[in-house]
Phi, psi and omega in degrees: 000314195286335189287318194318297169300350180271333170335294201297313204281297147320333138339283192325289206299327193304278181319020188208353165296305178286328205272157190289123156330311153330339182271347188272183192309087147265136177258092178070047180080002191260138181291114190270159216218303195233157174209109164260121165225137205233123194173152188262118168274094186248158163239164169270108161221117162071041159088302185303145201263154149241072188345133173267092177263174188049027161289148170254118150231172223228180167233115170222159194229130170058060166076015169269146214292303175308117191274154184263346178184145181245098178234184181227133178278173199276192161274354168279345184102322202272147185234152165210112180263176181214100184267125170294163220295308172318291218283325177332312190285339172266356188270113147220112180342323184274000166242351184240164177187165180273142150276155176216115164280131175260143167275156185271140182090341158329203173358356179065071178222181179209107163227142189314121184082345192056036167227123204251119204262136173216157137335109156308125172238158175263120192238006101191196187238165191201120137275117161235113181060214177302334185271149152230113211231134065042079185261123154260164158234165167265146207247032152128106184278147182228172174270000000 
């Protein structure tokens, strides 16, 4: 399985390697050079925020079982994925979004599989130099 996917995965890059600048990530006219997403996994009890630590939460795109990236939350909930220049080239907020593994029985919630889906939002762009980098958020992970 792990070979299929590295299989999977050089395809991409190859292909996002061949492709014309033009074809990669623009946002309100800026070419994004980088993508960063940044947010905290919590749960609610009675209105209160709780961290969720040590979760996988993962990136993935246009319905695929294969994550583009992989990260574990901190004890605070907080996560940071950081996609390299390739993966930038494979990113679009409107096919990708974050996954989250949950312990069964966590947050007193019940989701399928224990696993919780959220949405991307674009929360701004920053030039820096050379870089034009793309900060998302998850927009309400739900079950």
């Amino acid at each position: 399985m792990a070979k299929s996917n590295a299989y999977l995965i050089s395809i991409l890059l190859i292909m996002a390697l061949l492709s014309f600048p033009s074809d990669g990530l623009t946002i309100a006219g800026y070419t994004i050079t980088q993508v960063i997403i940044d947010d905290v996994l919590y749960c609610r009890f009675n209105g209160t925020p709780n961290p969720v630590s040590n979760a996988t939460v993962y990136l993935t795109c246009g319905g695929s079982t294969t994550s583009l990236r992989e990260v574990v939350t901190d004890t605070k909930g907080a996560f940071r994925i950081v996609l390299n220049v390739l993966e930038t080239a494979l990113f679009s907020s409107s096919i990708c979004g974050l996954g989250a593994n949950i312990l069964e029985g966590y947050c007193a919630l019940v989701a399928p599989e224990n696993i919780l889906y959220a949405p991307l939002m674009l929360a701004k762009i920053v030039r820096n130099n050379t870089i034009t980098t793309a900060y998302y958020t998850a927009n309400l992970f739900v079950g």
